[in-house]
Phi, psi and omega in degrees: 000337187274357162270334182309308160310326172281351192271336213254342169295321180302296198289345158296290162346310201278292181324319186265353175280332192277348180296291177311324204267295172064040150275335185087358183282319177270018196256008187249004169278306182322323215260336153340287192294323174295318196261336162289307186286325176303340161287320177300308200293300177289350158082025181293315209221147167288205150304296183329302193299308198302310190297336155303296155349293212284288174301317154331293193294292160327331180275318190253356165287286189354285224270351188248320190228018159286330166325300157342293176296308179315306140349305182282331165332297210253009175041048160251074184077202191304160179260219165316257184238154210250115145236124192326114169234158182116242188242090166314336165350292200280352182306164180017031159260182191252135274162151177229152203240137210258316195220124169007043193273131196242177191290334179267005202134145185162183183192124188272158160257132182234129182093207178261339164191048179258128170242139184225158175297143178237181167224165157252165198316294195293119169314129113153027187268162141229132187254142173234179201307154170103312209275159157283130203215139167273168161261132180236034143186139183257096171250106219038186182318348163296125179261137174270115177271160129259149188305168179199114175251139181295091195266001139181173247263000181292325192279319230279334163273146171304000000 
């Protein structure tokens, strides 16, 4: 019973560092430590086994799904499994750009006054006001844009 207790000592530990830090890192320490003890407890396995556990499970939040959460976090490209949400609608209409748009942010007009937050698609692209741009992809309220030239003046509104 006293590793069950170190395990739930750990995973406090962890829990208020992850608080203090708020890295995502140590919260894949916590549930490590949680499912090490949830072993203890029932008495399946020894120390060893459970310290296997423990680090297994640290190791594959680290090395597999803290990347991931962070990505979906920060709305910097797919996620988990990346399916398009928001309005299919807006895939491959044309936009007029309201506000600057980078690889960090910006914002289109698509119509006569629907605005939507834009990013641009290709990392280092900038649109600047003014420019005409397509959506080639919707992700959650964000439209992902590319420059779009207008081939002919029917394409050129939005």
């Amino acid at each position: 019973m006293i590793w069950f207790w170190l395990w739930i000592i750990v995973a406090i530990i962890a829990a208020i560092i992850e608080v203090i830090g708020s890295g995502l890192f140590f919260i894949g320490v916590t549930a490590a430590a949680v499912i090490a003890a949830v072993v203890a407890a029932t008495g399946l396995a020894g120390p060893p086994v459970e310290a296997i556990l423990f680090g297994a499970a640290s190791i594959l939040y680290v090395a597999g799904l803290r990347p991931r959460v962070l990505r979906l976090i920060s709305g910097r490209g797919p996620a988990l499994l990346h399916t398009p949400s928001g309005n299919p609608n807006l895939v491959g209409r044309r936009a007029i750009v309201t506000q600057e748009v980078t690889e960090d942010g910006g914002q289109i007009r698509v119509g006569q006054g629907e605005f939507w937050s834009a990013r641009a698609y290709n990392s280092g692209d900038t649109m600047p006001v003014g420019a005409r741009v397509q959506i080639l992809l919707v992700d959650g309220l964000t439209a992902l844009v590319a420059p779009a030239e207008a081939s002919s003046p029917a394409e050129a509104t939005a």
